[in-house]
HTML snippet that shows the backbone in 3Dmol.js (N, CA, C, O; Angstrom):
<script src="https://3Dmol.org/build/3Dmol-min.js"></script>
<div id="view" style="width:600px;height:400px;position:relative"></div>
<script>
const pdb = `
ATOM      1  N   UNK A   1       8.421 -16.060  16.597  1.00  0.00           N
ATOM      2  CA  UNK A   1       8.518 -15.671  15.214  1.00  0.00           C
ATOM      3  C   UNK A   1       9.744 -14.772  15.032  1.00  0.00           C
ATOM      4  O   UNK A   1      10.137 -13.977  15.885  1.00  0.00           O
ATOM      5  N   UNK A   2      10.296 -14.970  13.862  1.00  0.00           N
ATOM      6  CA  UNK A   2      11.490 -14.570  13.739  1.00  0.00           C
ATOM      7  C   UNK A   2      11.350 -13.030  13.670  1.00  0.00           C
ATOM      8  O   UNK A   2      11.784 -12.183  14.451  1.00  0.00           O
ATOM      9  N   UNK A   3      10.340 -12.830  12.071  1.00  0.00           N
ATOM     10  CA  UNK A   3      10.244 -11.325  11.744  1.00  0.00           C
ATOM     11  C   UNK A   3       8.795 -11.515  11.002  1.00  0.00           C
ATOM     12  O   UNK A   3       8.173 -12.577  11.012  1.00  0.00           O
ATOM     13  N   UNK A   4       8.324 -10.221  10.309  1.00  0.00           N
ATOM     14  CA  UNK A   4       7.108 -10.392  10.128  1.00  0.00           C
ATOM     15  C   UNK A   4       6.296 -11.012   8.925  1.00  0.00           C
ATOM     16  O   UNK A   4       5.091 -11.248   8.840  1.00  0.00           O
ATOM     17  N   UNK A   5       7.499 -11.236   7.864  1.00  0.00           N
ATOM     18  CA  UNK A   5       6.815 -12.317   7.064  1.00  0.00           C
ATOM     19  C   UNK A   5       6.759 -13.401   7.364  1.00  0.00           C
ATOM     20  O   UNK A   5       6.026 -14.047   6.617  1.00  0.00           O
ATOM     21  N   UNK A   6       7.423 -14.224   8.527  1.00  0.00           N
ATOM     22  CA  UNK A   6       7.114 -15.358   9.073  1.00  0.00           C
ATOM     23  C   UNK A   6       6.255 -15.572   9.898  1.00  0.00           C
ATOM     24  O   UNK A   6       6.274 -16.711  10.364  1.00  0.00           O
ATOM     25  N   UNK A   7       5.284 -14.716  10.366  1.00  0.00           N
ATOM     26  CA  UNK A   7       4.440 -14.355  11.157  1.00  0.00           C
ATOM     27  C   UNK A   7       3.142 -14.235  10.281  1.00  0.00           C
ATOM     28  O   UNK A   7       2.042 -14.664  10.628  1.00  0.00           O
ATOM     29  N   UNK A   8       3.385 -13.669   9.236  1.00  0.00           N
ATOM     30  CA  UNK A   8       1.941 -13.684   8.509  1.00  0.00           C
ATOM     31  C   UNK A   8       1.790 -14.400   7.490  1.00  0.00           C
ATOM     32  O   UNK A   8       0.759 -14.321   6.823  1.00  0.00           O
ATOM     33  N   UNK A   9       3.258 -15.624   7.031  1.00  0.00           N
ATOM     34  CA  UNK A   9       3.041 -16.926   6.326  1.00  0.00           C
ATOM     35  C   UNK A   9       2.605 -17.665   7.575  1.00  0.00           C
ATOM     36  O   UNK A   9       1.750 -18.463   7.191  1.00  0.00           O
ATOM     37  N   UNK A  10       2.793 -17.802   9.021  1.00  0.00           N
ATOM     38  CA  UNK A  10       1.894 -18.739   9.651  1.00  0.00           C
ATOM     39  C   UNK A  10       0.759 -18.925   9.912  1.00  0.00           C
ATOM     40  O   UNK A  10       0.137 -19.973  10.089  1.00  0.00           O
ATOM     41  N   UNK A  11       0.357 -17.531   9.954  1.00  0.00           N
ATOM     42  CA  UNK A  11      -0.906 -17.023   9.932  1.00  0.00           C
ATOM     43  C   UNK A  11      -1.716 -17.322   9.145  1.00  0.00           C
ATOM     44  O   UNK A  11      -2.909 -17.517   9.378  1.00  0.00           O
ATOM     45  N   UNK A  12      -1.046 -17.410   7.889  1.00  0.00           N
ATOM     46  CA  UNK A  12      -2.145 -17.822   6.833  1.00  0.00           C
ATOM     47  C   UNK A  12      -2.147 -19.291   6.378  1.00  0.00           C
ATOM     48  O   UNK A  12      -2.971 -19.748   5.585  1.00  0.00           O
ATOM     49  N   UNK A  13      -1.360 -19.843   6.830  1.00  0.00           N
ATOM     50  CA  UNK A  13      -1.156 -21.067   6.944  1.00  0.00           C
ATOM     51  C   UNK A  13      -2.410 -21.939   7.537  1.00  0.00           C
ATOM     52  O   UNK A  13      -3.123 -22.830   7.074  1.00  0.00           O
ATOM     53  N   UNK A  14      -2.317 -21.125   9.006  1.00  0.00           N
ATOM     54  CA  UNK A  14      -3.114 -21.795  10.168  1.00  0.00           C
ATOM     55  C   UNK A  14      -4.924 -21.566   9.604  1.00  0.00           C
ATOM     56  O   UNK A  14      -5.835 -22.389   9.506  1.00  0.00           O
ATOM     57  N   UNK A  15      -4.882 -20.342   9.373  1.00  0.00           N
ATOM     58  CA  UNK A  15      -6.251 -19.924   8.501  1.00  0.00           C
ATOM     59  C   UNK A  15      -6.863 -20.955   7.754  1.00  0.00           C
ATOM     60  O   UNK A  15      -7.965 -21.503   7.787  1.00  0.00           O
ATOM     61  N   UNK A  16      -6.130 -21.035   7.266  1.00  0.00           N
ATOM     62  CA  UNK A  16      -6.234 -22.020   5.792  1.00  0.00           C
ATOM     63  C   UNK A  16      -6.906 -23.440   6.032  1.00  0.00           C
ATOM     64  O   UNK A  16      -7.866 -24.098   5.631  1.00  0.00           O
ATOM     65  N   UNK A  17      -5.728 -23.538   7.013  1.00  0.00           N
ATOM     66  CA  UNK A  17      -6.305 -25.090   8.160  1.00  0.00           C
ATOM     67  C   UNK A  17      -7.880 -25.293   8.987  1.00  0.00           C
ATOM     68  O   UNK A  17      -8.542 -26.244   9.401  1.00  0.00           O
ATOM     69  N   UNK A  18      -8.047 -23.400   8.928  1.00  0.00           N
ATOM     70  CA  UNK A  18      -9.196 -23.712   9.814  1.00  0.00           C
ATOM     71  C   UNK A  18     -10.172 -23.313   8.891  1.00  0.00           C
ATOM     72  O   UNK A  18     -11.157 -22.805   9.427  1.00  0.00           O
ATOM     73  N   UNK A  19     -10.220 -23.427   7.008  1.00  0.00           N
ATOM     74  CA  UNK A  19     -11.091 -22.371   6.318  1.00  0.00           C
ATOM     75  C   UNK A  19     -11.820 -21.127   5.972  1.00  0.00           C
ATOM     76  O   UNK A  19     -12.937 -20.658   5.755  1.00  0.00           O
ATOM     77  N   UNK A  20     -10.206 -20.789   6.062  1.00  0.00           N
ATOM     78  CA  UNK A  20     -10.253 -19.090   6.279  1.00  0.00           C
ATOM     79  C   UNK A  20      -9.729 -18.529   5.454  1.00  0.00           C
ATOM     80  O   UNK A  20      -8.872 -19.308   5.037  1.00  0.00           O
ATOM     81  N   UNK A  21      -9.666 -17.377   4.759  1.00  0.00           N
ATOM     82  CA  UNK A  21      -8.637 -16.587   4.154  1.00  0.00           C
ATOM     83  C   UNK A  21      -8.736 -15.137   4.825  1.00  0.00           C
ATOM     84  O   UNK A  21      -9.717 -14.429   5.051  1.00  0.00           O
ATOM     85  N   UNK A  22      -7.265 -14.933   5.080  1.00  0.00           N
ATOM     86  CA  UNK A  22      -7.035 -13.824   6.342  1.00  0.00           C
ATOM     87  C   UNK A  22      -7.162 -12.216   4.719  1.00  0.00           C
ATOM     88  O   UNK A  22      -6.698 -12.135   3.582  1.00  0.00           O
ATOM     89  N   UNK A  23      -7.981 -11.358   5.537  1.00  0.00           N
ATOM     90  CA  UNK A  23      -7.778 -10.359   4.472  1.00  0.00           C
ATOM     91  C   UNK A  23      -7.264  -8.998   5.426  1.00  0.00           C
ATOM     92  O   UNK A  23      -7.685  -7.867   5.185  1.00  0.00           O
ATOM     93  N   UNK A  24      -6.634  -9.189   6.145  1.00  0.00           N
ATOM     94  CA  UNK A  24      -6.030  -7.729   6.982  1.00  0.00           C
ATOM     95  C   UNK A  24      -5.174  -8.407   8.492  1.00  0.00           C
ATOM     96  O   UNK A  24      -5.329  -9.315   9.309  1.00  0.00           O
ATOM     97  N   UNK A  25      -4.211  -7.277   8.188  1.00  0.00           N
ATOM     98  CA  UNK A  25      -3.872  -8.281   9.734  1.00  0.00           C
ATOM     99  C   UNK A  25      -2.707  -7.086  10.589  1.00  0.00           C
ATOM    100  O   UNK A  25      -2.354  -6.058  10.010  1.00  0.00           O
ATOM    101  N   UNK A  26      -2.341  -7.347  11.656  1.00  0.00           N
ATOM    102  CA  UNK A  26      -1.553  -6.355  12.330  1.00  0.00           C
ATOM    103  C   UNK A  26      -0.630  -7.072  13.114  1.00  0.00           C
ATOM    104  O   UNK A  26      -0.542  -8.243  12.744  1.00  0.00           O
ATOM    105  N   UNK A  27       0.119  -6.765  14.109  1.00  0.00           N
ATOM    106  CA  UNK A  27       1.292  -7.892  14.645  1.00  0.00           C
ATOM    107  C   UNK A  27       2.039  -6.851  15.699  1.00  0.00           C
ATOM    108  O   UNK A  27       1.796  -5.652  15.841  1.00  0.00           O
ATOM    109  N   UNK A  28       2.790  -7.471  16.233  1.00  0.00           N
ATOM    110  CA  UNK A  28       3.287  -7.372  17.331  1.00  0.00           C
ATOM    111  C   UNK A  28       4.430  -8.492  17.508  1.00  0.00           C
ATOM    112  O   UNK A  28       4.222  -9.455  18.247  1.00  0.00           O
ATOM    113  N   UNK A  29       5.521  -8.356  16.881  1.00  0.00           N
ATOM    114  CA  UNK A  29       6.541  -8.910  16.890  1.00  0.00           C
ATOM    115  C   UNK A  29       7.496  -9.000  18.369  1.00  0.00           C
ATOM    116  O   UNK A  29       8.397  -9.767  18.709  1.00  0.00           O
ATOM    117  N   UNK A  30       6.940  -8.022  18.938  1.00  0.00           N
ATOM    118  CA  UNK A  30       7.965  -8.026  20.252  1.00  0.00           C
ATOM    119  C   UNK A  30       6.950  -9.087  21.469  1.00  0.00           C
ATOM    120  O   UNK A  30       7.263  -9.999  22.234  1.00  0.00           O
ATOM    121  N   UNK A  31       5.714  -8.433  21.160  1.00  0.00           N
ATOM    122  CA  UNK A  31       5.007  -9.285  21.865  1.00  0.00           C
ATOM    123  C   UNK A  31       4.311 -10.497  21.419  1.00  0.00           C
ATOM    124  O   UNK A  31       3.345 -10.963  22.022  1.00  0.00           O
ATOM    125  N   UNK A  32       4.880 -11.062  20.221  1.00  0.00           N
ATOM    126  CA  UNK A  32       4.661 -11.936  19.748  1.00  0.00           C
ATOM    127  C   UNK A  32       2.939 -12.755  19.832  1.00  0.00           C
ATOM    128  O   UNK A  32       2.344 -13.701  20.348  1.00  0.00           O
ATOM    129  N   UNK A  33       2.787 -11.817  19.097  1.00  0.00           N
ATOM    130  CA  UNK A  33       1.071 -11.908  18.574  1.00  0.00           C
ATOM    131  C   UNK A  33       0.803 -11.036  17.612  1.00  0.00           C
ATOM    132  O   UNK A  33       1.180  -9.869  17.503  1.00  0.00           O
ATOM    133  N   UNK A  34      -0.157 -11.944  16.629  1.00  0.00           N
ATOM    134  CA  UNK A  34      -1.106 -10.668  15.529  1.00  0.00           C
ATOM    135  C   UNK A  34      -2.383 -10.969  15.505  1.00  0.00           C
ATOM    136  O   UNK A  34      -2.864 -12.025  15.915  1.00  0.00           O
ATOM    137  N   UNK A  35      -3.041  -9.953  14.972  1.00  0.00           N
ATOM    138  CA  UNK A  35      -4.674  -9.904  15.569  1.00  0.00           C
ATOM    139  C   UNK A  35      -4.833  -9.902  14.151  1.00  0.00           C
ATOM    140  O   UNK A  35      -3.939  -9.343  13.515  1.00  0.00           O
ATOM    141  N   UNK A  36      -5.989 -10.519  13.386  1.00  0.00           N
ATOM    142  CA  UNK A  36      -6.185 -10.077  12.089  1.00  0.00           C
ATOM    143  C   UNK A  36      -7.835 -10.621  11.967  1.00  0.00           C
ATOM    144  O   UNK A  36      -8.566 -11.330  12.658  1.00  0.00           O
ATOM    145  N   UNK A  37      -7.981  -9.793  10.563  1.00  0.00           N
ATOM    146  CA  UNK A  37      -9.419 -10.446  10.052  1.00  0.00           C
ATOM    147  C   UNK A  37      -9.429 -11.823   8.528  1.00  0.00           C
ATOM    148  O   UNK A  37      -8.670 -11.969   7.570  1.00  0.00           O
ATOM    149  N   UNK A  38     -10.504 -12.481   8.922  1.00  0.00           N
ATOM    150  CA  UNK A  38     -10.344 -13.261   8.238  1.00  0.00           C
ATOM    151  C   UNK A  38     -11.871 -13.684   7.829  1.00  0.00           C
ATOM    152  O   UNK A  38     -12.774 -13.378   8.608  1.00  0.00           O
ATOM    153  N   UNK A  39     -12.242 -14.539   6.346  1.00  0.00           N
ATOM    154  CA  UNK A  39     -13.364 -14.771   5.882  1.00  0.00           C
ATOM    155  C   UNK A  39     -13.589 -16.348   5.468  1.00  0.00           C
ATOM    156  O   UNK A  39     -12.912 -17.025   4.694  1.00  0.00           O
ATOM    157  N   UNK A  40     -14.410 -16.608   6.003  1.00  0.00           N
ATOM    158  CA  UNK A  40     -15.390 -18.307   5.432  1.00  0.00           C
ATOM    159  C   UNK A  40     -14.699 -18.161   3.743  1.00  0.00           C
ATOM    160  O   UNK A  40     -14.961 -17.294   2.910  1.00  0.00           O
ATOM    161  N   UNK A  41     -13.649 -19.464   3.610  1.00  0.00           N
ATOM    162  CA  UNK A  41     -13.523 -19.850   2.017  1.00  0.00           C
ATOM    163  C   UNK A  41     -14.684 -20.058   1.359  1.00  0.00           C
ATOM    164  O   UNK A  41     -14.900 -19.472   0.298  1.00  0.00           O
ATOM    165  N   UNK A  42     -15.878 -21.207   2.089  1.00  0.00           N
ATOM    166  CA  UNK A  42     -16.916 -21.257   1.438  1.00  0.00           C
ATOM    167  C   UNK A  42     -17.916 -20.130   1.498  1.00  0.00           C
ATOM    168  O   UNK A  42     -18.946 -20.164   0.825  1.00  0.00           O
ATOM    169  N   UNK A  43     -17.623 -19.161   2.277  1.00  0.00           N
ATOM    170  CA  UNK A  43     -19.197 -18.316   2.007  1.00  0.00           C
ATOM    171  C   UNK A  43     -18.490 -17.237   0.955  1.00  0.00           C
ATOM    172  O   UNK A  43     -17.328 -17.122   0.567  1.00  0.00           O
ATOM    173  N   UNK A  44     -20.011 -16.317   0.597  1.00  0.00           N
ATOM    174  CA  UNK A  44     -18.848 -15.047  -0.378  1.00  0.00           C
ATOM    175  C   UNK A  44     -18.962 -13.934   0.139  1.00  0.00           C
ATOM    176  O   UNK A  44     -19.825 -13.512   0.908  1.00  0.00           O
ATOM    177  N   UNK A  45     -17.555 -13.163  -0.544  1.00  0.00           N
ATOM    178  CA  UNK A  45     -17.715 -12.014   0.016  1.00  0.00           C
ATOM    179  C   UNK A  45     -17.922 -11.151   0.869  1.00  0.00           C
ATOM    180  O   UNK A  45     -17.344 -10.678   1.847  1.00  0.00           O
ATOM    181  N   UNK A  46     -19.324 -10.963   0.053  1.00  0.00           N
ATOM    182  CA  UNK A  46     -19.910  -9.969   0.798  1.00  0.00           C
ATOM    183  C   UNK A  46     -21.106 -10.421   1.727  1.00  0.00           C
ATOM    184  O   UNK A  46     -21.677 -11.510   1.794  1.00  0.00           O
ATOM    185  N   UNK A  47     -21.296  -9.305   2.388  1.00  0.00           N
ATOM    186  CA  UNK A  47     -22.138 -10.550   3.804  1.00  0.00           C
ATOM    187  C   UNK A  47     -21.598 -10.463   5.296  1.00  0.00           C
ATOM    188  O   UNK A  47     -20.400 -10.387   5.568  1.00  0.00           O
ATOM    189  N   UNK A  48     -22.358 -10.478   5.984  1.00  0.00           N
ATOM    190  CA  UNK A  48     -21.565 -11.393   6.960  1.00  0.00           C
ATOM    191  C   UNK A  48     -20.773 -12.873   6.925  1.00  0.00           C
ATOM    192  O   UNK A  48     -21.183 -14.007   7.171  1.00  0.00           O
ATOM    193  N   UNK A  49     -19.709 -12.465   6.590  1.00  0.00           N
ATOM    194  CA  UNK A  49     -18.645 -14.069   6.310  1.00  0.00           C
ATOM    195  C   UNK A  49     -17.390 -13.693   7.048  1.00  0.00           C
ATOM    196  O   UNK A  49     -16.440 -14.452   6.853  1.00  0.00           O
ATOM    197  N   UNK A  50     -17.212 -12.773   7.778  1.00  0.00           N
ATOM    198  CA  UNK A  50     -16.034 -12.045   8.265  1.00  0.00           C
ATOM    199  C   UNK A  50     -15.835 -12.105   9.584  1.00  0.00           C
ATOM    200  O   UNK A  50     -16.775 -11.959  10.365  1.00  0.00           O
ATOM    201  N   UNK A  51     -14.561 -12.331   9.998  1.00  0.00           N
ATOM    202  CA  UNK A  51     -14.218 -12.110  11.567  1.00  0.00           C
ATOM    203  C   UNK A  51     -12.961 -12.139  12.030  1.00  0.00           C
ATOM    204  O   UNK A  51     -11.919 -12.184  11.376  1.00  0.00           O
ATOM    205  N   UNK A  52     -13.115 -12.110  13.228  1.00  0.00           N
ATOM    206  CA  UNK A  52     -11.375 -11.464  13.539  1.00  0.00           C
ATOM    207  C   UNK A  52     -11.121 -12.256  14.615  1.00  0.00           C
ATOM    208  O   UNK A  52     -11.905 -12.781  15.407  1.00  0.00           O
ATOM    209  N   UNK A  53      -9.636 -12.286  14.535  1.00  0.00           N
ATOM    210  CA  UNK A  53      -9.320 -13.377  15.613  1.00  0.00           C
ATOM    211  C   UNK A  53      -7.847 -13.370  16.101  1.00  0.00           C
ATOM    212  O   UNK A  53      -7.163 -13.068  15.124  1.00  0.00           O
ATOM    213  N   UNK A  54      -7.022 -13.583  17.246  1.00  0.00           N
ATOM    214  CA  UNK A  54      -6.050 -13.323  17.405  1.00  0.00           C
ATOM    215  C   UNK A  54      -4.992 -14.672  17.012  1.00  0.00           C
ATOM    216  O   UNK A  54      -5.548 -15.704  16.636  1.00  0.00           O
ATOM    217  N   UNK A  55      -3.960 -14.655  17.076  1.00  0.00           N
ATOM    218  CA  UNK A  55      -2.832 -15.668  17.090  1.00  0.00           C
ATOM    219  C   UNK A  55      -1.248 -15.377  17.641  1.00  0.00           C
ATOM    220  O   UNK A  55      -0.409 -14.490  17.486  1.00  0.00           O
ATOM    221  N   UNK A  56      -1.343 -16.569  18.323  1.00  0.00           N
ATOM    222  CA  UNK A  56       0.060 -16.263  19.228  1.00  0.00           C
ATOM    223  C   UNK A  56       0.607 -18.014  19.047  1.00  0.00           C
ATOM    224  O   UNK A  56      -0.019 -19.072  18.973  1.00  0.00           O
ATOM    225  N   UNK A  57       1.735 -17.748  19.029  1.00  0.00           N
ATOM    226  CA  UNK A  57       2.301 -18.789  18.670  1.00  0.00           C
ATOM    227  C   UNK A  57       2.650 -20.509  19.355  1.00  0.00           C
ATOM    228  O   UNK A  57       2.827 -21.578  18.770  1.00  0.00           O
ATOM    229  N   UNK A  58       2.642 -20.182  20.689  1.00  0.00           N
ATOM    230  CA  UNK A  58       1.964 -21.321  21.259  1.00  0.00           C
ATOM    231  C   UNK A  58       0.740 -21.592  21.867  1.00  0.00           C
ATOM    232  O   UNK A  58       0.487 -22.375  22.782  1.00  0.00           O
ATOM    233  N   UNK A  59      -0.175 -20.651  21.080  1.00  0.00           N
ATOM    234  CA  UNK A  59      -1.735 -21.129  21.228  1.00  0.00           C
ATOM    235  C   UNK A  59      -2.482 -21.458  20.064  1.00  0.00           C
ATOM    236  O   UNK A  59      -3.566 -22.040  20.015  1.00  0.00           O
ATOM    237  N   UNK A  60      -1.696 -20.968  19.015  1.00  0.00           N
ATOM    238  CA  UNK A  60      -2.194 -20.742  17.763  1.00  0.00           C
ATOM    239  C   UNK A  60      -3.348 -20.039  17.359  1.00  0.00           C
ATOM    240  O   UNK A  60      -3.483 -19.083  18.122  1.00  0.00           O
ATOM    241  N   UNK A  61      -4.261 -20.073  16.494  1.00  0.00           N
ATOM    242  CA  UNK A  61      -5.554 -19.192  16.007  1.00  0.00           C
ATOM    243  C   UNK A  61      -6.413 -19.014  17.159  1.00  0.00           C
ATOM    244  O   UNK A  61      -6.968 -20.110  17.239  1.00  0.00           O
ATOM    245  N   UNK A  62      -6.812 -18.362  18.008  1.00  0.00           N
ATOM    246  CA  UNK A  62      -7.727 -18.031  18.444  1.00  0.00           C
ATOM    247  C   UNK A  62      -9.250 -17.259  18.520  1.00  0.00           C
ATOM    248  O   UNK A  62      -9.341 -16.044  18.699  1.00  0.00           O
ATOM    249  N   UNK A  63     -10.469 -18.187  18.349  1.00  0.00           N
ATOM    250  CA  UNK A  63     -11.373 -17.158  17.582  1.00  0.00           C
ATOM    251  C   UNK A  63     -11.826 -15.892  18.358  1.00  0.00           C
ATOM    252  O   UNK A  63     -11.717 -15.685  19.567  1.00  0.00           O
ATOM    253  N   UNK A  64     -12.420 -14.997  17.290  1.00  0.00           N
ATOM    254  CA  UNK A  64     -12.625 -13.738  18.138  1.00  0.00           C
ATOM    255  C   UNK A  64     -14.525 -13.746  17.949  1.00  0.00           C
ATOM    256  O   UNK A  64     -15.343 -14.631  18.201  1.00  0.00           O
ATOM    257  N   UNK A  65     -14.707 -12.214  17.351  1.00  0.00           N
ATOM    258  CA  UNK A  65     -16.267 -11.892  17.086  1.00  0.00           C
ATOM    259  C   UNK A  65     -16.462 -12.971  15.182  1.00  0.00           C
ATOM    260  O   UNK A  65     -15.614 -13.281  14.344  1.00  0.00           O
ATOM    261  N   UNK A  66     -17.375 -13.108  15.223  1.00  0.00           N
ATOM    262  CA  UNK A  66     -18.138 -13.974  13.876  1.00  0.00           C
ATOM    263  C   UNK A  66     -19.208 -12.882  13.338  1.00  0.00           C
ATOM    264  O   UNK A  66     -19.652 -11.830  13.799  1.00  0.00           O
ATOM    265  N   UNK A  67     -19.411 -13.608  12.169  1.00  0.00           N
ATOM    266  CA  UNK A  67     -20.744 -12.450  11.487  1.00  0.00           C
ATOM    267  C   UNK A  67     -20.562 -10.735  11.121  1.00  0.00           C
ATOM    268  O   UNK A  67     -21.293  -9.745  11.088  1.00  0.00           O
ATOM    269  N   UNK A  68     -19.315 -11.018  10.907  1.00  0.00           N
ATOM    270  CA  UNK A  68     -19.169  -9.335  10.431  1.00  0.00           C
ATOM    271  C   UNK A  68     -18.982  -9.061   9.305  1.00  0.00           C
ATOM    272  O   UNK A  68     -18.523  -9.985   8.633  1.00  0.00           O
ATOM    273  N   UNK A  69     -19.275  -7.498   8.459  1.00  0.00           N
ATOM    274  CA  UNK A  69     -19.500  -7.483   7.345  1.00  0.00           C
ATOM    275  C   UNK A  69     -17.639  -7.229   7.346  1.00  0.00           C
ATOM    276  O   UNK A  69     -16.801  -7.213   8.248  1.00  0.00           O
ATOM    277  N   UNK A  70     -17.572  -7.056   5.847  1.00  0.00           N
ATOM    278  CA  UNK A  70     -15.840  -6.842   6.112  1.00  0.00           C
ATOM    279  C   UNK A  70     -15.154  -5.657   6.836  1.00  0.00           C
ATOM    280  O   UNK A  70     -14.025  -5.708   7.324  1.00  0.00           O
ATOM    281  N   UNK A  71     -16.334  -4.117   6.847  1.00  0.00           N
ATOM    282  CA  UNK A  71     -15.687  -3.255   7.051  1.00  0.00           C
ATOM    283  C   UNK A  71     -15.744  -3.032   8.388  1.00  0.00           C
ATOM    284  O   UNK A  71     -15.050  -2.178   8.941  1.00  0.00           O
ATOM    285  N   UNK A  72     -17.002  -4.173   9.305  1.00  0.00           N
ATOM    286  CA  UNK A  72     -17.172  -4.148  10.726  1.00  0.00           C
ATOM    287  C   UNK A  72     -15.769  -4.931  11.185  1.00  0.00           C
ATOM    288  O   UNK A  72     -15.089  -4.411  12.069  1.00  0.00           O
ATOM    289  N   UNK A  73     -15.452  -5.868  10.729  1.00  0.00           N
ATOM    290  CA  UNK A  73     -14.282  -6.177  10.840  1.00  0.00           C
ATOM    291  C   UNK A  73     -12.671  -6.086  10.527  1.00  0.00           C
ATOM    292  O   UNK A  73     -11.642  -6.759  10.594  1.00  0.00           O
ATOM    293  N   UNK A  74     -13.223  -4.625  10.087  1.00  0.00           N
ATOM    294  CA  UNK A  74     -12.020  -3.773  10.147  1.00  0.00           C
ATOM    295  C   UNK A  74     -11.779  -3.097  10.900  1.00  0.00           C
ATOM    296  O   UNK A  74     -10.635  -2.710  11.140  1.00  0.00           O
ATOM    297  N   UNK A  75     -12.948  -2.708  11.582  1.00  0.00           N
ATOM    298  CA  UNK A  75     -12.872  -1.386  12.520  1.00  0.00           C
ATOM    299  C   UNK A  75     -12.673  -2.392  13.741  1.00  0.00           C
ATOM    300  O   UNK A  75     -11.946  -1.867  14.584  1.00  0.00           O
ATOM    301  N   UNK A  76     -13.025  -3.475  14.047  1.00  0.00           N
ATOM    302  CA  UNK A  76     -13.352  -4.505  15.148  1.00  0.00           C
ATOM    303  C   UNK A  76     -11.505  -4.903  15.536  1.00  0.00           C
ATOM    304  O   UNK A  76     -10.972  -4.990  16.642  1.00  0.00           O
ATOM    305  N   UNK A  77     -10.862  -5.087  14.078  1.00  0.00           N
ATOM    306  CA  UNK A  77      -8.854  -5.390  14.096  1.00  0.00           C
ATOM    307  C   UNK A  77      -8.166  -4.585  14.553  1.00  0.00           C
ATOM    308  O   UNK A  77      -7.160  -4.895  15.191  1.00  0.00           O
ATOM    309  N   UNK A  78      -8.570  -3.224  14.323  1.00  0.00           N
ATOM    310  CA  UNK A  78      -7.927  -2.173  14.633  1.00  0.00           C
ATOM    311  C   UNK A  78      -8.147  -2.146  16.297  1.00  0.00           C
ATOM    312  O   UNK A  78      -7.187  -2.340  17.044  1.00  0.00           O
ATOM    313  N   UNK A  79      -9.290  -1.928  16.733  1.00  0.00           N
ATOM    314  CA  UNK A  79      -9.799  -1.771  18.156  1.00  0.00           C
ATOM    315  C   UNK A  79      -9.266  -2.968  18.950  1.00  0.00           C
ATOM    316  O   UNK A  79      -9.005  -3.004  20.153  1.00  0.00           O
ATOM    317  N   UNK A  80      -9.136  -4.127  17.859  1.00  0.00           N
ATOM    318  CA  UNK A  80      -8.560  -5.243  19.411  1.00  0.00           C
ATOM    319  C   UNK A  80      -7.339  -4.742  19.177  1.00  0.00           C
ATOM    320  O   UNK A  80      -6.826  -4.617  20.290  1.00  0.00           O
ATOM    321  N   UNK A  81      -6.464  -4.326  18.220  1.00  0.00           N
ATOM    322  CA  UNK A  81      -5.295  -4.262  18.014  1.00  0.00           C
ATOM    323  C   UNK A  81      -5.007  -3.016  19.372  1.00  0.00           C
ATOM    324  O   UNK A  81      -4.500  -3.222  20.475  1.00  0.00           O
ATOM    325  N   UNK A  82      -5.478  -1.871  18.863  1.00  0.00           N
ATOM    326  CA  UNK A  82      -5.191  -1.107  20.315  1.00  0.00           C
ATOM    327  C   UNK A  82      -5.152  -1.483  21.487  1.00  0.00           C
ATOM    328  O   UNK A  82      -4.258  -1.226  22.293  1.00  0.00           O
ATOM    329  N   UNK A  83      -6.447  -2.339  21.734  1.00  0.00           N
ATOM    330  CA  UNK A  83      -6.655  -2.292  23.023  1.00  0.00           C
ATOM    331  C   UNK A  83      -5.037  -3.707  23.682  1.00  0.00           C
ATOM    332  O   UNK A  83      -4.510  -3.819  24.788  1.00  0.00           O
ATOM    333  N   UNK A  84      -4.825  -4.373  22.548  1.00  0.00           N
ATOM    334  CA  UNK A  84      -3.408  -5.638  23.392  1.00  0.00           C
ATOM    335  C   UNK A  84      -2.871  -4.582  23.609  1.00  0.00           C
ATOM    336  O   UNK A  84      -2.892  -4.285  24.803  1.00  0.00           O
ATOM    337  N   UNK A  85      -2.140  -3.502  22.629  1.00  0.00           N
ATOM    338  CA  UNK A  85      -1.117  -2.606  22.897  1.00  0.00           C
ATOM    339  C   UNK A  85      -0.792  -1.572  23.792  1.00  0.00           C
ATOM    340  O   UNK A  85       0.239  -0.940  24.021  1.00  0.00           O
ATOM    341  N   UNK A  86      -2.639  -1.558  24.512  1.00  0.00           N
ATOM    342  CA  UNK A  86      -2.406  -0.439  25.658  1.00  0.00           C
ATOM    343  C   UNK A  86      -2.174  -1.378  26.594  1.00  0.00           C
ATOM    344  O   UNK A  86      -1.400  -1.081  27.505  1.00  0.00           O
ATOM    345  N   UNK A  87      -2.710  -2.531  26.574  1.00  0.00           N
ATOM    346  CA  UNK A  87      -2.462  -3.296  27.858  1.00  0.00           C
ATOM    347  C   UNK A  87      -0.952  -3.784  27.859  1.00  0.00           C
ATOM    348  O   UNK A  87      -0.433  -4.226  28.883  1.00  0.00           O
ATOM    349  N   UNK A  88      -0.278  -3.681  26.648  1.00  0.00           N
ATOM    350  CA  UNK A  88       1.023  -4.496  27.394  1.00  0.00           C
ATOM    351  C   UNK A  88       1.794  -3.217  27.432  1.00  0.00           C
ATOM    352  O   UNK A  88       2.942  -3.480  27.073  1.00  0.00           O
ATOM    353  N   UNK A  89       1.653  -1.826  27.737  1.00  0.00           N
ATOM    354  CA  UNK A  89       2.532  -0.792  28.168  1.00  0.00           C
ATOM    355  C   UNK A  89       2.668  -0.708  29.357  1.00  0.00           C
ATOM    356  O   UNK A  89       3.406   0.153  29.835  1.00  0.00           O
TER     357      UNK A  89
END
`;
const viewer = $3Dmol.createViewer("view");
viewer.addModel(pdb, "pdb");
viewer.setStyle({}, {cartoon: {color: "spectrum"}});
viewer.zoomTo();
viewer.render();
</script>
C-alpha cells in the first residue's frame, strides 16, 4: 500500500465483498497491515453484529473475534492493534 487512504479504500472494499461495513480501523503502513472493526450489513446496529479482523495485503481480510457489541470491539482493535506493534519492535 502506497499511503493510508489506499489502505483503508481497500479495506473497505474487501469488507464490502465479504458483507461488512468497517466502522474503526488502525494501520500500520510500514508494516503493512491494519486491524479494524467491522459489522454484519444485514444485521443492525446494535447487538452483537460486530467484529474485528486484520488485513494485510497479500492475505487479504482475515477474520478475528465475532459477536461483539460495538464498544467490545473497540476495546478488542485497540488491544490487537498493540499487541502487532509490540511484537514487530
Amino acid at each position: 500500500m502506497k499511503n493510508g487512504f489506499d489502505l483503508i479504500n481497500t479495506v473497505r472494499v474487501e469488507c464490502h465483498r465479504h458483507g461488512f461495513f468497517m466502522t474503526d480501523i488502525h494501520y500500520s503502513l510500514k508494516e503493512q497491515y491494519a486491524v479494524f472493526s467491522a459489522r454484519l450489513i444485514s444485521e443492525p446496529i446494535e447487538g452483537l453484529s460486530h467484529s474485528t479482523h486484520l488485513f494485510t495485503p497479500d492475505h487479504g481480510m482475515i477474520s478475528g473475534q465475532y459477536g461483539l457489541t460495538k464498544d467490545e470491539a473497540g476495546k478488542a482493535l485497540i488491544q490487537r492493534f498493540d499487541d502487532l506493534q509490540g511484537g514487530s519492535q
